[in-house]
DOKE-975981 format. One record per residue: residue number from 1; residue in three letters; chain; x, y, z of N, C-alpha, C in turn. Coordinates in steps of 0.2 Angstrom, whole numbers, m for minus. Example, Ala and Ser with C-alpha at 12.3 -4.5 7.8 and 13.67 -1.06 7.14 Angstrom:
{1,"Ala","A",{66,m28,39},{62,m22,39},{66,m16,39}};
{2,"Ser","A",{64,m11,35},{68,m5,36},{64,0,39}};
***
This chain:
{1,"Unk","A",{m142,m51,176},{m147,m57,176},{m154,m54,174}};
{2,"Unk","A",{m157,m56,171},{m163,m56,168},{m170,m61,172}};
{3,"Unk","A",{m174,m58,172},{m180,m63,173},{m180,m70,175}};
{4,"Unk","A",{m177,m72,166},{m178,m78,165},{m173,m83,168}};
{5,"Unk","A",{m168,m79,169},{m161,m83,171},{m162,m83,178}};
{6,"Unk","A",{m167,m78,182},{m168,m78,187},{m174,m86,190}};
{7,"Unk","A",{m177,m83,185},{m183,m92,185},{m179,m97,186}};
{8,"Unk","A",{m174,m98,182},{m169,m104,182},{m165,m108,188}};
{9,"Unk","A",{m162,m98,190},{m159,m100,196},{m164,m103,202}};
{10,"Unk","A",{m168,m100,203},{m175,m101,208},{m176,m110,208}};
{11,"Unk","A",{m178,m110,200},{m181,m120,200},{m174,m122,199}};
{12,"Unk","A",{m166,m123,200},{m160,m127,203},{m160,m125,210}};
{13,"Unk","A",{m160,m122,214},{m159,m121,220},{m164,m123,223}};
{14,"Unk","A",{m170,m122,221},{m177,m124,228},{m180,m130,222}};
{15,"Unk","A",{m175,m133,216},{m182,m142,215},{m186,m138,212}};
{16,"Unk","A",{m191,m135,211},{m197,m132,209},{m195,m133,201}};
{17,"Unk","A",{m202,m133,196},{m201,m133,191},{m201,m127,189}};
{18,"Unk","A",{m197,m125,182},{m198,m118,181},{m205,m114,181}};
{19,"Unk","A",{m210,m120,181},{m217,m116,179},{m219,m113,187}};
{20,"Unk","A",{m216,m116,192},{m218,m116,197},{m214,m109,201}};
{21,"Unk","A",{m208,m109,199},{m203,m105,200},{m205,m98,198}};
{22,"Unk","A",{m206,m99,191},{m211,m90,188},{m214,m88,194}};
{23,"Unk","A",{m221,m94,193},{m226,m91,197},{m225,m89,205}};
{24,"Unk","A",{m221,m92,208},{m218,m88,215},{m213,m84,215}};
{25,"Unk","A",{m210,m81,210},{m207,m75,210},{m211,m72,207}};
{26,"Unk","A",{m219,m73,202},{m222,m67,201},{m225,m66,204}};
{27,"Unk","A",{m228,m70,211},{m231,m69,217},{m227,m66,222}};
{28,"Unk","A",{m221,m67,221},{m218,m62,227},{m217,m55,224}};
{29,"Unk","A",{m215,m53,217},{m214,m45,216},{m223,m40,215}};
{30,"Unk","A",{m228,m45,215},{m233,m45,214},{m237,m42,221}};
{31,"Unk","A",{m233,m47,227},{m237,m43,234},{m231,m38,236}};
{32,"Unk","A",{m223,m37,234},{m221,m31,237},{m224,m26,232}};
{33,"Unk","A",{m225,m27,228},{m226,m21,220},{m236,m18,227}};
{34,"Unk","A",{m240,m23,228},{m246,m21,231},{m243,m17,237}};
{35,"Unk","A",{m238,m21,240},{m239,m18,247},{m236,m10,247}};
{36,"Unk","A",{m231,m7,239},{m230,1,240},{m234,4,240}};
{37,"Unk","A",{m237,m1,234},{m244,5,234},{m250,8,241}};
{38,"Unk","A",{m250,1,244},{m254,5,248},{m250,7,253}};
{39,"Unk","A",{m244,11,253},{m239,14,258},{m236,11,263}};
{40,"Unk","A",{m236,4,261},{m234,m2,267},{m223,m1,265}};
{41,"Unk","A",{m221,m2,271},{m214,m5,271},{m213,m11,269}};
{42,"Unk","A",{m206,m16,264},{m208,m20,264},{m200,m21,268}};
{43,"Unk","A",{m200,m27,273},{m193,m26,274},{m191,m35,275}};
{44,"Unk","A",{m187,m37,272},{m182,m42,272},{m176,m43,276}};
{45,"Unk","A",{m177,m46,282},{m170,m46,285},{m167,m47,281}};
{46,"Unk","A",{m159,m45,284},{m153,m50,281},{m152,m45,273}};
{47,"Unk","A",{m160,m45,270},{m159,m44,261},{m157,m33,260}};
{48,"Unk","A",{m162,m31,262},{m167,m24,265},{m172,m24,263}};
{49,"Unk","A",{m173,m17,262},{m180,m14,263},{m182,m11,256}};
{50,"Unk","A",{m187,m10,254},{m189,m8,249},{m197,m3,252}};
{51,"Unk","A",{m198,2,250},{m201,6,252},{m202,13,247}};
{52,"Unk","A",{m207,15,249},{m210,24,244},{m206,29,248}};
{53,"Unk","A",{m204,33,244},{m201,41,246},{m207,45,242}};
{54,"Unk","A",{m208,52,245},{m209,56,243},{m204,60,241}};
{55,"Unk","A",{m205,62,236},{m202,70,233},{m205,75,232}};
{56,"Unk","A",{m201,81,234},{m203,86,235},{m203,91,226}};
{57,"Unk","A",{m211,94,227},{m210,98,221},{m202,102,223}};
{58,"Unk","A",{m200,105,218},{m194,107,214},{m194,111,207}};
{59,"Unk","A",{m189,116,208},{m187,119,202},{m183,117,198}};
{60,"Unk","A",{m183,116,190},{m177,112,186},{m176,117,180}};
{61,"Unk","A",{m172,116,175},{m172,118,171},{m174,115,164}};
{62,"Unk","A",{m175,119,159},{m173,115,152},{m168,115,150}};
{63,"Unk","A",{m166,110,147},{m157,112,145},{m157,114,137}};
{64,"Unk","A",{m163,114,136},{m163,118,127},{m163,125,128}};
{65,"Unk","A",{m168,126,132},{m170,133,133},{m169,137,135}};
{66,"Unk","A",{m165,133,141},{m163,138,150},{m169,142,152}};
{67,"Unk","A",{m176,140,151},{m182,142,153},{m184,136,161}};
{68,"Unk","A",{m182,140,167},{m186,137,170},{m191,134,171}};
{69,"Unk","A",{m192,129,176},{m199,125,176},{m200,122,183}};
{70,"Unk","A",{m204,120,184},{m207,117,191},{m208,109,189}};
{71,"Unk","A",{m205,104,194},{m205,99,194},{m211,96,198}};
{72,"Unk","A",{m215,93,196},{m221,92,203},{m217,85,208}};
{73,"Unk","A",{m223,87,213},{m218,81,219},{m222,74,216}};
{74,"Unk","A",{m218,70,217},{m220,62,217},{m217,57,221}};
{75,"Unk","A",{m219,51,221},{m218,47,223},{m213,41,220}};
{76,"Unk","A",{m207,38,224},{m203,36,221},{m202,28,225}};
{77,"Unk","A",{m203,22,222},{m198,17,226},{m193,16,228}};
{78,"Unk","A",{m189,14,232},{m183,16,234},{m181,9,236}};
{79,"Unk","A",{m177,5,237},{m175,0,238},{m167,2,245}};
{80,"Unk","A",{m166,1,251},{m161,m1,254},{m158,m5,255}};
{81,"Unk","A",{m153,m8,252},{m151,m15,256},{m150,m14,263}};
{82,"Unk","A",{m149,m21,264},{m147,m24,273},{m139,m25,274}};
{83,"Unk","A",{m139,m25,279},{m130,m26,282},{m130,m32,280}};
{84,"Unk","A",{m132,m38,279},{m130,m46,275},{m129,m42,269}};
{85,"Unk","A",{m133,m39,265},{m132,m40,259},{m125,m36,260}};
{86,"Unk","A",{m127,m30,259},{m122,m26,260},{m113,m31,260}};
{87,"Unk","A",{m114,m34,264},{m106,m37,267},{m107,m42,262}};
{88,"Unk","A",{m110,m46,259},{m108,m51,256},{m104,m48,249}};
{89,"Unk","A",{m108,m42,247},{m106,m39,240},{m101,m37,240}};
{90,"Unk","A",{m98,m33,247},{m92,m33,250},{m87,m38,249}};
{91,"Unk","A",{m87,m42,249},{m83,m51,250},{m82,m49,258}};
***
């Protein structure tokens, strides 16, 4: 499912026009997308969590060269689901 198909399913199930549909799924991925960055949890009963990890610097290789290299550390989004979600995907 793509965006679009997502906007669609949104304005059949909640009445909403698709223009209205967009705009509140661009405003919901718009304040979790704000709240990673300022290192906030976002968490959804029932759906889960979505949250920042750090990663630690790290050694890797190149696979052309086999010249080592150092990986710098970063930050990752990470999404958990929830026990509802979880068991529905389940059947």
């Amino acid at each position: 499912m793509n965006k679009a198909e997502l906007v669609n399913v949104i304005a059949a199930k909640s009445g909403l026009s698709k223009k209205n549909s967009e705009a509140a799924l661009n405003a919901t991925l718009s304040a979790i997308e704000e709240a990673l960055v300022a290192g906030e949890k976002v968490v959804l009963v029932g759906f889960g969590t979505f949250e920042v990890k750090q990663r630690a610097e790290r050694k890797g290789r190149n696979p052309q060269t086999k010249e080592e290299i150092v990986i710098p550390a970063s930050k990752a989004p990470v999404f958990k689901p929830g026990k509802g979600l979880k068991d529905k995907v389940n059947g």
